[in-house]
FIKE-540888 format. One line per 5 residues: number of its first residue (from 0); for each residue x, y, z of N, C-alpha, C. Coordinates in Angstrom, 2 decimals. Layout:
! FIKE-540888
NUM) X/Y/Z/X/Y/Z/X/Y/Z; ...
This chain:
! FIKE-540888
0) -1.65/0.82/8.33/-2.48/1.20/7.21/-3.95/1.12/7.62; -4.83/1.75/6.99/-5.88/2.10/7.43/-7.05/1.08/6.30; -7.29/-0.22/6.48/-8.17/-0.74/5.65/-9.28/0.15/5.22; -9.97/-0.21/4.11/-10.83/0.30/3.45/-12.23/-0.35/4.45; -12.19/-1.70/4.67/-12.81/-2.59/5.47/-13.25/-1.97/7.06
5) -12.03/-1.53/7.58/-12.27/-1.11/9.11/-13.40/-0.82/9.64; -13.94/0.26/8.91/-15.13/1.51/9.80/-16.36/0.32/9.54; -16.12/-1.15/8.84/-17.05/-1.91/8.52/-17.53/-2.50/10.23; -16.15/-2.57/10.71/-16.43/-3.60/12.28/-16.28/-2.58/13.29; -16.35/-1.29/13.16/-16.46/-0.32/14.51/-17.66/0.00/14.72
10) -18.26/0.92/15.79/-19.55/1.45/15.61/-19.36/2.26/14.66; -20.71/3.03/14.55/-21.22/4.22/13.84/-20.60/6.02/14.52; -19.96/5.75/15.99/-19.33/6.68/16.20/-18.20/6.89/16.15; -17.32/5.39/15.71/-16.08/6.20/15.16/-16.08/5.85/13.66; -16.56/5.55/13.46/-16.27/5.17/11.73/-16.31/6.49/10.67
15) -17.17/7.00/11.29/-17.01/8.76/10.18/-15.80/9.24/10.33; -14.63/8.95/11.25/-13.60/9.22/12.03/-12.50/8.45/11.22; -13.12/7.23/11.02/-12.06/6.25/10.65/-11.54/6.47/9.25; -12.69/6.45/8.36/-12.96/6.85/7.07/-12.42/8.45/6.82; -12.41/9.64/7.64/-12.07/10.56/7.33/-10.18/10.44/7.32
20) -9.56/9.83/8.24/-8.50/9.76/8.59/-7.90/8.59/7.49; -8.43/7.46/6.94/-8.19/6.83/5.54/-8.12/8.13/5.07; -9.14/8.81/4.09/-8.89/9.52/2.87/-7.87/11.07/3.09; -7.35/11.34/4.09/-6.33/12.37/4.72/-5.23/11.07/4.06; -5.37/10.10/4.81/-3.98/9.04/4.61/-3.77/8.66/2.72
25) -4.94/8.63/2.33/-5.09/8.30/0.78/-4.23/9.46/0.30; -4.82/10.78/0.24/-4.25/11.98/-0.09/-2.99/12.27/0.20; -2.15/11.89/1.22/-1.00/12.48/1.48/-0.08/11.32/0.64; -0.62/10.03/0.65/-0.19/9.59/-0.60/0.13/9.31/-1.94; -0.94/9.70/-2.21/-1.23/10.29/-3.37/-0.20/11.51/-3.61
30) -0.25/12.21/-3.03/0.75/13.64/-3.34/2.18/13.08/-3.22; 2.46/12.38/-2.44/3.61/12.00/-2.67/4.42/11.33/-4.26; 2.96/10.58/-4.39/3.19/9.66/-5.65/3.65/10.97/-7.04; 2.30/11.86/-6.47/2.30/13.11/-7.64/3.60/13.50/-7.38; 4.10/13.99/-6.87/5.26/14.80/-6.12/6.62/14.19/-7.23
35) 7.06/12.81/-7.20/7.87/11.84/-7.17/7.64/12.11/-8.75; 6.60/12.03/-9.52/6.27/11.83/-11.16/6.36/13.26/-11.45; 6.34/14.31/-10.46/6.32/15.65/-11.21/8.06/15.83/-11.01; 8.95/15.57/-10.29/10.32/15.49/-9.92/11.22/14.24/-11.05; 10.09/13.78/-12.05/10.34/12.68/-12.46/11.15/11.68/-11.71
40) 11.14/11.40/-10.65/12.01/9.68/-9.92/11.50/8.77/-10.37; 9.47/8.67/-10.39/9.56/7.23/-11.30/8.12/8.06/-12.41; 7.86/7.04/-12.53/6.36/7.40/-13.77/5.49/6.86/-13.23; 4.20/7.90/-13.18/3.01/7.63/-12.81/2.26/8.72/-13.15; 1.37/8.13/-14.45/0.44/8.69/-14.89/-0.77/8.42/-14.03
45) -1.04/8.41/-13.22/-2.21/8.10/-12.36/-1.85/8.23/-10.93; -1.31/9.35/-10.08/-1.14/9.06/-9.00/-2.53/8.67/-7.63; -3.39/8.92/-8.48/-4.47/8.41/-7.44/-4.67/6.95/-7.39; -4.69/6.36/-8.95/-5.01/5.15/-9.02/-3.42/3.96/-8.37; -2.08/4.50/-8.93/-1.01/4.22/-7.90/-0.99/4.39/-6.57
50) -2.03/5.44/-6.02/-2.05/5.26/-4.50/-2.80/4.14/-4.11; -3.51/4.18/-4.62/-4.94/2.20/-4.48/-4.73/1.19/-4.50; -3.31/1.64/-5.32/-3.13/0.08/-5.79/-1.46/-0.33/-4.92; -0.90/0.62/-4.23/0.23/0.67/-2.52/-0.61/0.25/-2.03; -1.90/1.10/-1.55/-2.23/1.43/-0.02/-3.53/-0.58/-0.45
55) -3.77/-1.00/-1.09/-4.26/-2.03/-0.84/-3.87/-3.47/-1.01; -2.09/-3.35/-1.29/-1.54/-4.39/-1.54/-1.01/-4.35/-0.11; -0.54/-3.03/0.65/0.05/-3.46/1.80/-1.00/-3.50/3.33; -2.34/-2.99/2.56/-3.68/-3.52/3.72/-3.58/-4.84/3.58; -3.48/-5.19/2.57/-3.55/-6.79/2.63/-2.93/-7.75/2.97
60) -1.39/-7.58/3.91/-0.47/-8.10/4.34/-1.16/-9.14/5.34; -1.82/-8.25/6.55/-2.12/-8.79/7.69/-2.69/-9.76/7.56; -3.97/-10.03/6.14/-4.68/-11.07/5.56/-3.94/-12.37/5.18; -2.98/-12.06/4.80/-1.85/-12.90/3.91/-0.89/-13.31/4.83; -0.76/-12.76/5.62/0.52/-13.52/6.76/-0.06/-14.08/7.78
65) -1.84/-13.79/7.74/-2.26/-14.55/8.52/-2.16/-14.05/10.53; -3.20/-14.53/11.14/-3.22/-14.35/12.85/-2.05/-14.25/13.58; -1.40/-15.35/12.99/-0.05/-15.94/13.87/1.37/-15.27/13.48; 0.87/-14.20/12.57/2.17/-13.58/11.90/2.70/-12.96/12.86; 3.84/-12.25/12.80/4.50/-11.85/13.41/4.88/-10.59/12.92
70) 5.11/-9.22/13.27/5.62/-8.11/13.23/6.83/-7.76/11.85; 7.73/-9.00/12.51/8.96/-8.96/11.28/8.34/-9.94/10.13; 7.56/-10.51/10.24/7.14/-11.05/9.34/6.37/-10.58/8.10; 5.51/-9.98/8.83/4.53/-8.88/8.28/5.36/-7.59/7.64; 7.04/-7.03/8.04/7.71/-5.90/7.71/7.96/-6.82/6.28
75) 8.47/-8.28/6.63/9.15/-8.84/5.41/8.15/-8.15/4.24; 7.39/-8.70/4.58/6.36/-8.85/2.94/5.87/-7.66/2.61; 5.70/-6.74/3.77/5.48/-5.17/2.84/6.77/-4.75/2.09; 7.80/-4.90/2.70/9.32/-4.74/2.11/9.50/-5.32/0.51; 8.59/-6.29/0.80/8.96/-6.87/-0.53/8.12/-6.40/-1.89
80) 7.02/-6.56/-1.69/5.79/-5.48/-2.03/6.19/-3.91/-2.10; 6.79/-3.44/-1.75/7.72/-2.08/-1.65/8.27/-2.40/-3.06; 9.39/-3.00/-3.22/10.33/-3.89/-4.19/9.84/-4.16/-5.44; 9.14/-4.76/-5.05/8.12/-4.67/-6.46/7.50/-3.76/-6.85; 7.01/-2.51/-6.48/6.16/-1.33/-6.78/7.65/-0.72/-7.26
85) 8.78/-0.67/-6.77/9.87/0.43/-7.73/10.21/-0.14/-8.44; 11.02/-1.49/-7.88/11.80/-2.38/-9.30/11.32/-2.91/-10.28; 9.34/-2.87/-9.95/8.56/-4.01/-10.57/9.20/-5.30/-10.49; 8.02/-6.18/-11.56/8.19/-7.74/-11.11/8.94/-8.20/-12.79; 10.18/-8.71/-12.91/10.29/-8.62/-14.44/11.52/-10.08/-14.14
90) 12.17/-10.23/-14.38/13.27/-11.03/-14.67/14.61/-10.35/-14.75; 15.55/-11.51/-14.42/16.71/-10.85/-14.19/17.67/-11.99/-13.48; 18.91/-11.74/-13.16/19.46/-12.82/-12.42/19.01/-12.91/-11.53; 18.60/-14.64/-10.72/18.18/-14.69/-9.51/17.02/-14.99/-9.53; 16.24/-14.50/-10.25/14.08/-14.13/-10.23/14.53/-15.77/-11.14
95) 14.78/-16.55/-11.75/14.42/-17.66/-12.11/13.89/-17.33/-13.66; 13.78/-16.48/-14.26/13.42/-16.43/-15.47/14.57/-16.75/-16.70; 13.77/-16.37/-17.90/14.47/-16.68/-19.04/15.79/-15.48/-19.13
């Protein structure tokens, strides 16, 4: 995934680069999201703002699992984060709720 952050710690000659290739990556997501709500599979009245809110829960993995993470570690928790964006987060057997 392409942080929003990145083109912050490169030079000035690739960062127009970096940033162009984010918002190509934003967009093709985005259409997908559109794609999926116009086919009705799930609902999303906002596929731009549903793309922001994927593409920066799973930038944020590497933050969250930390230096020492590991590859499968890092698959775990986007996987799961995946899981939650279709199934959402609600209750049910198992989740510990009422």
């Amino acid at each position: 995934m392409l942080s929003n952050h990145q083109d912050i710690a490169v030079s000035e000659t690739y960062s127009d680069s970096i940033r162009e290739a984010r918002r190509r990556h934003e967009r093709r997501l985005e259409s997908i999201i559109a794609d999926g709500g116009a086919e009705q599979v799930h609902r999303t009245p906002d596929p731009h703002t549903t793309a922001r809110f994927v593409l920066g829960a799973l930038n944020g993995v590497p933050r969250w699992a930390g230096s020492p993470a590991t590859a499968a570690l890092t698959d775990s928790i986007a996987e799961q984060l995946v899981d939650h964006l279709i199934n959402g987060i609600g209750t049910g057997p198992g989740t510990g709720g009422a």
